[in-house]
C-alpha positions as CSV (number, residue, x, y, z in Angstrom):
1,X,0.0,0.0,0.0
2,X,1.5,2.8,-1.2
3,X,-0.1,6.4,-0.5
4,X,-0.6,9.8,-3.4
5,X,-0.1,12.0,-0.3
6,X,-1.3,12.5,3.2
7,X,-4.6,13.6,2.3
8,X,-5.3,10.6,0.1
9,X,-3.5,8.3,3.7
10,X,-5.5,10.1,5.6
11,X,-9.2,9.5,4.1
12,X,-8.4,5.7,3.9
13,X,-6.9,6.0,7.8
14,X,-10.3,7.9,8.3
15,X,-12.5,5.3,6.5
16,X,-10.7,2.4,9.3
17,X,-11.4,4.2,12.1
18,X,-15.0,4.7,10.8
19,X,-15.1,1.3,11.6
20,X,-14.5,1.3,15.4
21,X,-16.5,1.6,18.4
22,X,-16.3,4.1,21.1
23,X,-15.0,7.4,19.6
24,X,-18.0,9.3,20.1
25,X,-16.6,12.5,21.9
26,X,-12.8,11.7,20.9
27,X,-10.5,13.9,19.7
28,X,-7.7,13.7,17.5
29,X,-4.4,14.8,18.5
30,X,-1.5,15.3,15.4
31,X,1.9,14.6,15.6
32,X,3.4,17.5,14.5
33,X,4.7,18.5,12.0
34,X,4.2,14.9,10.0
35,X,1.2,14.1,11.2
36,X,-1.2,16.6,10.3
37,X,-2.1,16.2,7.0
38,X,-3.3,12.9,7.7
39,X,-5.3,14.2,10.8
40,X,-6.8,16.2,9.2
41,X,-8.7,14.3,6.9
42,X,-9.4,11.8,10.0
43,X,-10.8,15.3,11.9
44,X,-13.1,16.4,9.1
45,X,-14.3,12.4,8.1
46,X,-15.2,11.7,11.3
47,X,-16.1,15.0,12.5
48,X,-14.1,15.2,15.5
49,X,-11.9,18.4,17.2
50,X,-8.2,18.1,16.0
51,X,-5.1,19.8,18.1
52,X,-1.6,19.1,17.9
53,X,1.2,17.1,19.7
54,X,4.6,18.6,19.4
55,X,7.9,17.3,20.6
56,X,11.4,18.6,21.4
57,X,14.1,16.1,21.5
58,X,16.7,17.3,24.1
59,X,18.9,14.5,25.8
60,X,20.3,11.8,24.4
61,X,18.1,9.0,25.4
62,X,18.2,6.6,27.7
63,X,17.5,3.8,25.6
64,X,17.4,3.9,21.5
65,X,13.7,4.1,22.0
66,X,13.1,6.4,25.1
67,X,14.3,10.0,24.0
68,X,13.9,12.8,26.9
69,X,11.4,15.1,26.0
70,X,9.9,18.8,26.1
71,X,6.2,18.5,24.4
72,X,3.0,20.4,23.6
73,X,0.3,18.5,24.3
74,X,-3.1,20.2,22.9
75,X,-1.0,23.8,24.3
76,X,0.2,22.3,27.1
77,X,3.9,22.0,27.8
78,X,5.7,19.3,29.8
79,X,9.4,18.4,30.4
80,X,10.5,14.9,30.8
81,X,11.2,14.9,34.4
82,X,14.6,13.1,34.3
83,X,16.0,16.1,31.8
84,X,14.8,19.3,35.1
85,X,16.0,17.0,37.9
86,X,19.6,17.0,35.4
87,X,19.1,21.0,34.7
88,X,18.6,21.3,38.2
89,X,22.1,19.9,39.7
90,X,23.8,21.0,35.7
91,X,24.2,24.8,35.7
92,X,25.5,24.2,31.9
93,X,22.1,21.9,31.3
94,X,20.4,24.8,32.6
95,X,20.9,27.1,30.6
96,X,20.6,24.7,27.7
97,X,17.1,23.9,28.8
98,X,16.2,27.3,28.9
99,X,17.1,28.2,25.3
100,X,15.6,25.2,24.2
101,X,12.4,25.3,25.8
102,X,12.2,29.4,24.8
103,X,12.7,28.2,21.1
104,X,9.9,25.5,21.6
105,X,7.3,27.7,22.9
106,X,8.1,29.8,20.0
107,X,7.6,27.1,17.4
108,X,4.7,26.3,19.5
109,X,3.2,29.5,18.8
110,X,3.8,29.8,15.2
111,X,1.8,26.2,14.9
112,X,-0.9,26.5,17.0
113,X,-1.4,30.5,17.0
114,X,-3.2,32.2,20.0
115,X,-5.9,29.2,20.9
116,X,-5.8,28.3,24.5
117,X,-5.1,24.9,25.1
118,X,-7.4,21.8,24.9
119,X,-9.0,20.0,27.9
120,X,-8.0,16.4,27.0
121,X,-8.8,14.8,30.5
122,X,-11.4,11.8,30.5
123,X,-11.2,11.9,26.9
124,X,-10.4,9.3,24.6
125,X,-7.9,10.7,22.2
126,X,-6.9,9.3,18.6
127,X,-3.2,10.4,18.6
128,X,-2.6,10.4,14.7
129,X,1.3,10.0,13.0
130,X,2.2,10.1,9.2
131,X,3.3,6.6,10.2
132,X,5.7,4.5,12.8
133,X,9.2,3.3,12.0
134,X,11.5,2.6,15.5
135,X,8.4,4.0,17.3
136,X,10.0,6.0,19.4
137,X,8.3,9.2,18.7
138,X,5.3,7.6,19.2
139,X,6.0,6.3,22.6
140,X,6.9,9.8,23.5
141,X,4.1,11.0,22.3
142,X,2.5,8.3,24.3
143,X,4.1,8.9,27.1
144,X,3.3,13.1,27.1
145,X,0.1,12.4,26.8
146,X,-0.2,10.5,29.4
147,X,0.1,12.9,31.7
148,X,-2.9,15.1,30.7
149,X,-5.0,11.7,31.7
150,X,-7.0,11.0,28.7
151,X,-9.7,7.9,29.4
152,X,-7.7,6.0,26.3
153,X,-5.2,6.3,24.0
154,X,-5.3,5.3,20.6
155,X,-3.0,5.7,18.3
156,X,-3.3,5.6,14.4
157,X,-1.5,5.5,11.6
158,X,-1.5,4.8,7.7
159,X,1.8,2.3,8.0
160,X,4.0,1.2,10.2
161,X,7.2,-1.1,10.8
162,X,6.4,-4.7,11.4
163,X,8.6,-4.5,14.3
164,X,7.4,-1.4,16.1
165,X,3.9,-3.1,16.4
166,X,4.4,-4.6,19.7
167,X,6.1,-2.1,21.2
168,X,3.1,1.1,20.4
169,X,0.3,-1.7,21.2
170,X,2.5,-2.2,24.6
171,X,2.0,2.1,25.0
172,X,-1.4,2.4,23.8
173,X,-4.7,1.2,24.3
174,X,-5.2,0.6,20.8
175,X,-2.9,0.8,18.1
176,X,-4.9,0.7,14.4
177,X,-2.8,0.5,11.0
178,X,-3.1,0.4,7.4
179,X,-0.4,-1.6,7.0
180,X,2.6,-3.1,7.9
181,X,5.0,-3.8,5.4
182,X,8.4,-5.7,4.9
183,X,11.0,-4.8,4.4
184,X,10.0,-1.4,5.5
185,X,12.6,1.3,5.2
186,X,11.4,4.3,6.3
187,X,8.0,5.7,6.6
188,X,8.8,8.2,3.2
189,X,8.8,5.6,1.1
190,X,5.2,4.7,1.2
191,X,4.0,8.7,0.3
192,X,4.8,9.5,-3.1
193,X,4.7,13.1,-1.6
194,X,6.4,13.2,1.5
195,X,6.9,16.9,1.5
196,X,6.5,18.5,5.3
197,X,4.5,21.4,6.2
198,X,6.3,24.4,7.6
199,X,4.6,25.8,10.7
200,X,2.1,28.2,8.4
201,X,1.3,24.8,6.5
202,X,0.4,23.3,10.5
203,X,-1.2,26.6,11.4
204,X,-3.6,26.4,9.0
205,X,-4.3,23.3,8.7
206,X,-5.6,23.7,11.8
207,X,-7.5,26.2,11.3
208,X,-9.5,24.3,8.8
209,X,-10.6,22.0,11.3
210,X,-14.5,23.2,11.5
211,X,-15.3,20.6,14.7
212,X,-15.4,22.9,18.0
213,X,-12.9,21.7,20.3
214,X,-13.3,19.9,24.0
215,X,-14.5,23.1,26.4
């Protein structure tokens, strides 16, 4: 399965989901910046409020799958907590941390604009990726998102890496895919047009999201 763009990966991802039981009320969360185009289409097919999930690599991980983490969740920022109690003992980490987080907020901004954050708590949330290669994003993602304390977390995507399936369905509390193909490579090869949307591009994509968000 090979996709036109992520509009076209998006409208079959949305036709899936279609399919499953218990997203009344959901919303749909994109991973930024990849991720939008194709939840976008799953927003305005099924008619559910879209936000974005943004993340900020800053540490190198503890594990080639667990990368420390600044993110956005719906407008609201967390840090990993290993990377402050560092900064906190780390005068050089500090200040790092500092710049970093000051130039996240301000790509914050430019994606998201002025609207105040989303109230994702109780909610179930469909947390929606271009697709899933080592799956570590996701599990950051995952993990971010967490701590807002959504009812369930499903995550979606239009392909993903045979070998990353356990590990997101570990994370989640559903994991749903278009396909999984093998050899995979890397997640661009299955988009004819892979190209990614600047923060304008993000911005108003999500702006065209009509479905009035969570109060």
């Amino acid at each position: 399965m090979r996709f036109k763009d992520a509009r076209e990966a998006g409208l079959a991802l949305a036709a899936r989901l279609g399919e499953s039981a218990g997203l009344e009320g959901s919303s749909v969360l994109a991973v930024a910046s990849g991720g939008v185009g194709v939840a976008l289409e799953v927003s305005k097919h099924l008619r559910l409020p879209l936000d974005l999930l943004l993340l900020r690599r800053l540490l190198v991980p503890r594990g080639p799958l667990e990368p420390l983490c600044a993110a956005s969740v719906a407008g609201a920022r967390f840090v990993d907590e290993e990377v402050e109690e560092r900064a906190a003992v780390d005068a050089a980490l500090g200040s790092f941390l500092a710049s970093a987080l000051a130039e996240f907020d301000e790509h914050v901004r430019a994606c998201r604009g002025s609207r105040t954050p989303s109230d994702l708590k109780g909610r179930a949330v469909l947390l929606v990726d271009n697709g899933v290669r080592t799956g570590s994003t996701v599990l950051a993602a995952v993990r971010a998102l967490r701590r807002v304390g959504p009812a369930r977390v499903v995550v979606a995507a239009p392909v993903a890496a045979p070998e990353a399936l356990a590990l997101v369905e570990a994370a989640a509390d559903d994991f749903v895919y278009l396909s999984a193909p093998e050899p995979f490579g890397h997640v661009g090869l299955w988009y004819e047009d892979f190209t990614r949307p600047s923060d304008e591009q993000v911005r108003s994509m999500l702006e065209q999201s009509e479905v009035p968000r969570p109060a």
